[in-house]
N, C-alpha and C positions, 0 to 999 in steps of 0.2 A: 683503570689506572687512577691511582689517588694521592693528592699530597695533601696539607694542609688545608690548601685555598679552592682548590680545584679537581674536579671528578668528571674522570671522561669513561662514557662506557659504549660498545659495539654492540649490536644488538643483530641477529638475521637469524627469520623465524619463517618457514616454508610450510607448505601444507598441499595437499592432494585430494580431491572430492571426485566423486564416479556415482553414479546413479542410472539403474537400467531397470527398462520396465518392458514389460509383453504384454502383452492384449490379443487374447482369443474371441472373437463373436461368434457366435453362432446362434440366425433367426431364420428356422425353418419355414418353407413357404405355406405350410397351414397356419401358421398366428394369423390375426385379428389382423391387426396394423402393417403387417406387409402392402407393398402400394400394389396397386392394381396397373402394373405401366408395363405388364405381358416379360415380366424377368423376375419369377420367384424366386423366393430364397435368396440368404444373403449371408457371407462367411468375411470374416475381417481379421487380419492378422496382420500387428500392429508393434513394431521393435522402437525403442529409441533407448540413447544412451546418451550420459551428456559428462565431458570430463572438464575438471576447472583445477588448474594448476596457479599459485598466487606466492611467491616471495617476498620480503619486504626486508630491508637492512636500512640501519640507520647509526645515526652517530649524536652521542648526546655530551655535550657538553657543560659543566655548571660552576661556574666562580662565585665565589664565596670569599671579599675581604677579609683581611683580619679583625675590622671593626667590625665584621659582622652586617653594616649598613644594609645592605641589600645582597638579591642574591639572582646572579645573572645567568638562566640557562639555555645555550646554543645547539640545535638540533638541526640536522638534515638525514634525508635521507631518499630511496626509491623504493619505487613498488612496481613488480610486475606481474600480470594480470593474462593467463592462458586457458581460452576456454573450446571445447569444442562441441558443440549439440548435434548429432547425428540423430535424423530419424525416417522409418520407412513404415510405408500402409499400403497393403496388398487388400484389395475388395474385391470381391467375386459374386456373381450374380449369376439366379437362374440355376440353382442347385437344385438336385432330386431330394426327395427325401429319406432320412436317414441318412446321406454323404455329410461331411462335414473338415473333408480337408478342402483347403483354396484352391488348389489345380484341378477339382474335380466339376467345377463351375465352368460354365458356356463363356460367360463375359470376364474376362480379369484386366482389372486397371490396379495398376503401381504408381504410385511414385515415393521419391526420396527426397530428402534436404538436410543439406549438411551447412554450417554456420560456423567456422571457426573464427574466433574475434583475439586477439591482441591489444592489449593497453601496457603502456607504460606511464608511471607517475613519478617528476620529483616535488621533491617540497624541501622549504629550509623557514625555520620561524627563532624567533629570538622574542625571550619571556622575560621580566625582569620582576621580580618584586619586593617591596623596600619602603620606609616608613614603617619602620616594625610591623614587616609582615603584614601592612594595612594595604598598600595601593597596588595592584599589579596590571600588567603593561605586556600587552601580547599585540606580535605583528609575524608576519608570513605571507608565503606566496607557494603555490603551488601550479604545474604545469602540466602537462598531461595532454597525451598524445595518443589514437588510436586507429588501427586496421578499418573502420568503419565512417571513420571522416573522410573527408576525398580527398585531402591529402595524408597521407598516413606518416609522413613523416613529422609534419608540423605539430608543433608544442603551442595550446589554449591555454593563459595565463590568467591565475584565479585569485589574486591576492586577500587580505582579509587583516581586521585589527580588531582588539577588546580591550576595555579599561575596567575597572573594579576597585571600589575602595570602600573599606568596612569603618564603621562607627562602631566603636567598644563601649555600651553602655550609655549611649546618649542620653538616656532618661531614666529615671527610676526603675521602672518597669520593663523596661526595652534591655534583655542582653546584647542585641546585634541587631545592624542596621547593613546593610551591603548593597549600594549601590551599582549598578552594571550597564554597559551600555556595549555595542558590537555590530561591526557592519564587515561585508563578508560576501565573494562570488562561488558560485561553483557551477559546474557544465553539468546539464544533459545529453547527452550522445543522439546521433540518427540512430534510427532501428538498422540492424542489420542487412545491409544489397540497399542502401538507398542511393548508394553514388554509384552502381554498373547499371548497365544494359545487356540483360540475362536473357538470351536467347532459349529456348527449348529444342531437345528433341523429343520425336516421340513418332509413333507409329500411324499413320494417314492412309486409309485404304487399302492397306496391306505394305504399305512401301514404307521406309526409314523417312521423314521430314524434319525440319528445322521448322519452328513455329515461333515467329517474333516475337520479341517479351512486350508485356504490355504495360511495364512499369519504365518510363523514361527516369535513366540514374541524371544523378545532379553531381557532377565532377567536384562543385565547390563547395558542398555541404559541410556543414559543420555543426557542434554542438549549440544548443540554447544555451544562452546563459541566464542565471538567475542571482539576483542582488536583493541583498537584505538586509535591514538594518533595524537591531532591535536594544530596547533599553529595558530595564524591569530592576526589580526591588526584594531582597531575603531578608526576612526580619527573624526574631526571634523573640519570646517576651516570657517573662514569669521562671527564670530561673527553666528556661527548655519544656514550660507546661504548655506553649503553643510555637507554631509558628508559622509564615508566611510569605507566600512565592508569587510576586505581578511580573509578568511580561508582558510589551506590547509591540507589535511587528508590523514592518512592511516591507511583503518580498516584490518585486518587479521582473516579470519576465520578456526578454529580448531576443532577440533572431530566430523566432519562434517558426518551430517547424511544423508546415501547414502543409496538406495532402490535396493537391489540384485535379480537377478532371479536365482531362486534354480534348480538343477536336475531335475526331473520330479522324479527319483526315490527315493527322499529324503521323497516324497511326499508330498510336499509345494510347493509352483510358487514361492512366494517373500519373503523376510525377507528385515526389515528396521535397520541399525544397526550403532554404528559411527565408520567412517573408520580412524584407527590410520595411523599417518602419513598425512594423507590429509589437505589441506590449499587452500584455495580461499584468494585472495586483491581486494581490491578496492583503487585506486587512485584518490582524484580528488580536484579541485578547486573552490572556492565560493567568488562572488565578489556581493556586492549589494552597489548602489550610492543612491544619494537622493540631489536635490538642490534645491534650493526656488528662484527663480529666480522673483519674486515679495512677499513683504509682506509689505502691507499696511494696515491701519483700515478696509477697504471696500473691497481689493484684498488680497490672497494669495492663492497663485499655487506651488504646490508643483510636484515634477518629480519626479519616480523612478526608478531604471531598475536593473537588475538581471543577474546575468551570470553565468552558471555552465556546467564543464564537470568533468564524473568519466570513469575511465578507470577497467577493471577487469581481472584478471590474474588466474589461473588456477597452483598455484605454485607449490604443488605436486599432483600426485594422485596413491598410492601406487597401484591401481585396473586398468585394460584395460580403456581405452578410451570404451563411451558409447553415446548412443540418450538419451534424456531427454524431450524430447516435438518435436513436427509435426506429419506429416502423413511419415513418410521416408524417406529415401535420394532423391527419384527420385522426392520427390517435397520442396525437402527442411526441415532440421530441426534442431534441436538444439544439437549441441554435448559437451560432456566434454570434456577435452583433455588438459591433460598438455604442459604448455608453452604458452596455448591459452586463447584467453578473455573467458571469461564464460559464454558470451551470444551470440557466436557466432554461424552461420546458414550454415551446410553444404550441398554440393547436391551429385547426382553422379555424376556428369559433373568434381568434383573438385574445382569447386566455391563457393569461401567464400563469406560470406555478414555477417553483426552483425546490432544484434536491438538496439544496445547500440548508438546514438545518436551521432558526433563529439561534439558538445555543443546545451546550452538553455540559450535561452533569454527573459526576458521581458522587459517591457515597458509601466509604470500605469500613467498617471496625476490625480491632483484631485486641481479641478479651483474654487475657491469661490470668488464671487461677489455680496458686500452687501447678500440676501437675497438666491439667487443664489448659485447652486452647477453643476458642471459637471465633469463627471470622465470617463474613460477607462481605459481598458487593454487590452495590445496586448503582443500576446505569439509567439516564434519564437523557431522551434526547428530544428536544420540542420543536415541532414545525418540521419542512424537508416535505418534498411532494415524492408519489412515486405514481409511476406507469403503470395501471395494473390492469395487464395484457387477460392474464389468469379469469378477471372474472369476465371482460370481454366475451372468453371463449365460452364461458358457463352461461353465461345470458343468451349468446345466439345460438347454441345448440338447447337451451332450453334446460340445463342439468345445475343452475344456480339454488341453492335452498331457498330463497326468498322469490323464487321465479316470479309468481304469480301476483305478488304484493309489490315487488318493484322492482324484477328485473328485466319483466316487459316494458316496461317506459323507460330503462336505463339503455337496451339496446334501440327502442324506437329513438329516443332521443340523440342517442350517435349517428342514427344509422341514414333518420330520415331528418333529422332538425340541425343535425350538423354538430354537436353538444361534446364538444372536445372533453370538459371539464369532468365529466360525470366520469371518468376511468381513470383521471389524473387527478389522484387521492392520496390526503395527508397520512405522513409517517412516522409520527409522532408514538412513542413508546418507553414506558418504563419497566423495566428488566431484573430479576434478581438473576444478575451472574455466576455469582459463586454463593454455597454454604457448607460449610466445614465443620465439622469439630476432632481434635485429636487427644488423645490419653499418651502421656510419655511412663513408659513402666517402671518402676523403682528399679534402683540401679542391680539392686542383686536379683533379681529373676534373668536382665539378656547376660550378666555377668553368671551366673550358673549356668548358662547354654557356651558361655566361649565370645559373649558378644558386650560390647563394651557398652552402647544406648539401644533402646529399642524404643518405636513409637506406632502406634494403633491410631487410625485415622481413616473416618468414613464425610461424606460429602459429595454435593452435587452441580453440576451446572445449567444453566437455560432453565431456572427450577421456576420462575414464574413470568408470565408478561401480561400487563395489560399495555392495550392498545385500542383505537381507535379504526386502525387498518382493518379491513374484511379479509385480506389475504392470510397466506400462514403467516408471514414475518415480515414485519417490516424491515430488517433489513436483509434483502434482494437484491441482487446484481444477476440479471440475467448473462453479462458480455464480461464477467472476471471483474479485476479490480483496477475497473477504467480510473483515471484522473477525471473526467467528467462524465462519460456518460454511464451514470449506472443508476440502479435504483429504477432497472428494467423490469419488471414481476410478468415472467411468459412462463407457469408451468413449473414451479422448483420443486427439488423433493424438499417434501416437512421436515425447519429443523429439529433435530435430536434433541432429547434429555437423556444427560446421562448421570449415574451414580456411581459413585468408588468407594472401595473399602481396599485399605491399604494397611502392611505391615512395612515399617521402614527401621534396618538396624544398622550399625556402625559397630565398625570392628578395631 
């Protein structure tokens, strides 16, 4: 609906996501690596499925004086969030050979888990902007409520505000100047069953039993919240020949949920719960350039590069110091600890190392001539410790390439001197990520097949690295894409290079 001054529009946009996958194993009992624990043979068949259903409708409103002065626009709206992950793994043990269905196995264990989670969100924000389109003026709040908080009905309220005002040619040389600043919350959710108490069944000696859960749920769980507040700077200079992106941040983490080991006589192992009083930071810096150092009809080359470092601090932590990820002190692993970064790596020796990085850099072009296209990226990332599990195992079984020159003194020096350090090694690496180049064909060759553009394009990625790491890669996560503990090296497969040659046309 629209009149002169004013335009209001309805917006609701749904969407449906399904994802299913199977998994057949089958490791007959003459392989190598079958264990020797008197139950050959091993058959896995493995279903999961996960559906996510997500709504969102809103209402947008925008005034618009007759002077034109400013231009006010009022938004709300909701969102809702339906998800469900089912999955099941049937393992069987102690199969003949040659069988290969699961029911033909002596030993069969099941089990399943299902997760279906609910979120609801509203939000409502009012924008203004005004001083010829120079100053703009953002505030909101948003709420948000979930099946996985312990109470599921209750609304966490996230509010959040941004200012911006641009300089039109302050200087000769300067087009734009755009100052911004923005402070801002939003929630982390508990992981899913962290507020029940999840009894099991399951079969005990031939007879049906109830097996106590061993995770005590927390009725009054809720999400972390995270508050942030960051200010930065967009320039522009030389008529669009460069430009320039500073931001600097600090997020603050609160009601920070922390996973406890219980008594044995409580009769629980864990409980997940937020710990009052506890606080994690993050500090850190963001810089991105971009210049065009030719733009002609038939040339333009454009540069970019990137620069960021975050630092983390551990500001309170009402609870002992704890591990949080590795195999233990004596090979290195993750501790918390107040005062300290929070992705730091301790050993027994008393050697610190952190996977947190000093800084990162990149480095893209992208070269067009006439017809012609070529591009890179190169990634630079300095400092960052890693675990490196991998050559551990190649030193003590003796299959390291350098065995003889230094891999016997790297395992003596763990094994008998105590020498944490010598496995907790730098990650430091530079990367060419990408390289491309494309051909666009003259208009009349995909135009005489029936096609309006066509473009030819061959290029590769992971195409070179040096490093300092002995592993395959320095970047390793043996435990997925932890928030701290990763930068594990147990064993990975070597990453890929790969190549493409592409035909891409438009119709």
């Amino acid at each position: 609906m629209t009149t002169p001054t004013q335009h209001v529009t309805f917006n609701l946009t749904g969407g449906v996501d399904f994802f299913s996958q199977r998994n057949d194993i089958l490791s007959p009992a003459d392989l190598q690596y079958e264990p020797q624990d008197g139950q050959p043979g091993t058959v896995v068949l493995g279903k999961a499925s996960d559906v996510r259903l997500n709504l969102i409708g809103n209402v947008v409103h925008t005034y618009t004086p007759a002077s034109d002065a400013y231009r006010a626009t009022t938004s709300a709206g909701v969102q809702y969030e339906n998800r469900n992950l089912n999955f099941t793994n049937i393992v069987g043990r102690t199969l003949a050979l040659g069988l290969q269905n699961v029911s033909q196995a002596t030993s069969i264990n099941s089990s399943q888990s299902e997760q279906p989670v609910k979120n609801v969100g509203l939000y409502a924000q009012e924008e203004v902007l005004a001083v010829g389109q120079r100053l703009l003026l953002t505030a909101g709040v948003r709420a948000d409520r979930s099946s996985v908080n312990g109470d599921p009905g209750k609304y966490f309220f996230f509010p959040k505000a941004a200012a911006s005002y641009r300089f039109i040619q302050p200087i000769g040389f300067v087009d734009e100047i755009k100052l911004r600043g923005a402070w801002g919350q939003t929630g982390n959710p508990p992981p899913f069953g962290a507020r029940y108490v999840v009894d099991s069944t399951n079969v005990v000696g031939g007879q049906f039993g109830q097996l106590p859960a061993l995770q005590l749920g927390d009725p009054t769980i809720k999400p972390e919240r995270n508050t942030e507040i960051e200010g930065g700077l967009d320039a522009t200079f030389g008529n669009q020949f460069a430009s320039l992106g500073v931001t600097v941040y600090q997020k603050t983490i609160t009601d920070l949920l922390l996973v406890q080991s219980l008594a044995p006589s409580t009769g629980y192992a864990t409980r997940i719960f937020n710990a009052p009083g506890a606080q994690f930071s993050n500090r850190g810096v963001e810089v991105a350039v971009a210049v065009s150092p030719v733009r002609k009809p038939d040339v333009n080359w454009i540069l970019r590069s990137t620069f960021s470092l975050n630092r983390s601090n551990v500001d309170s932590l009402p609870v002992p110091a704890f591990l949080t990820g590795g195999f233990g002190l004596s090979l290195g692993a993750y501790r918390i600890e107040q005062g300290k970064s929070v992705t730091q790596i301790v050993g027994s020796d008393g050697h610190d190392g952190d996977r947190n990085p000093d800084f990162q850099m990149s480095l893209s072009s992208d070269l067009s001539y006439k017809r012609f296209s070529f591009g890179f990226l190169w990634d630079w990332k300095h400092g960052g410790d890693i675990i490196n599990l991998t050559q551990l195992l190649y030193d003590a079984f003796g299959n390291s390439p350098d065995q003889v020159a230094a891999g016997n003194k790297r395992i003596t020096d763990w094994a008998v001197n105590g020498k944490t350090q010598v496995y907790v090694q730098e990650g430091s690496y530079l990367k060419l990520r990408e390289l491309n180049l494309a051909y666009d064909l003259p208009p009349d060759i995909p135009q005489h097949f029936g096609m309006r553009t066509a473009r030819i394009s061959i290029g590769g990625r992971n195409l070179l690295r040096f490093t300092p790491y002995v592993g395959l890669d320095p970047e390793v996560s043996n435990f997925g894409n932890q928030a701290v503990a990763r930068s594990i090296d147990v064993a990975p497969f070597p990453p890929s290079r790969s190549f493409f040659f592409s035909i891409d046309v438009g119709f």
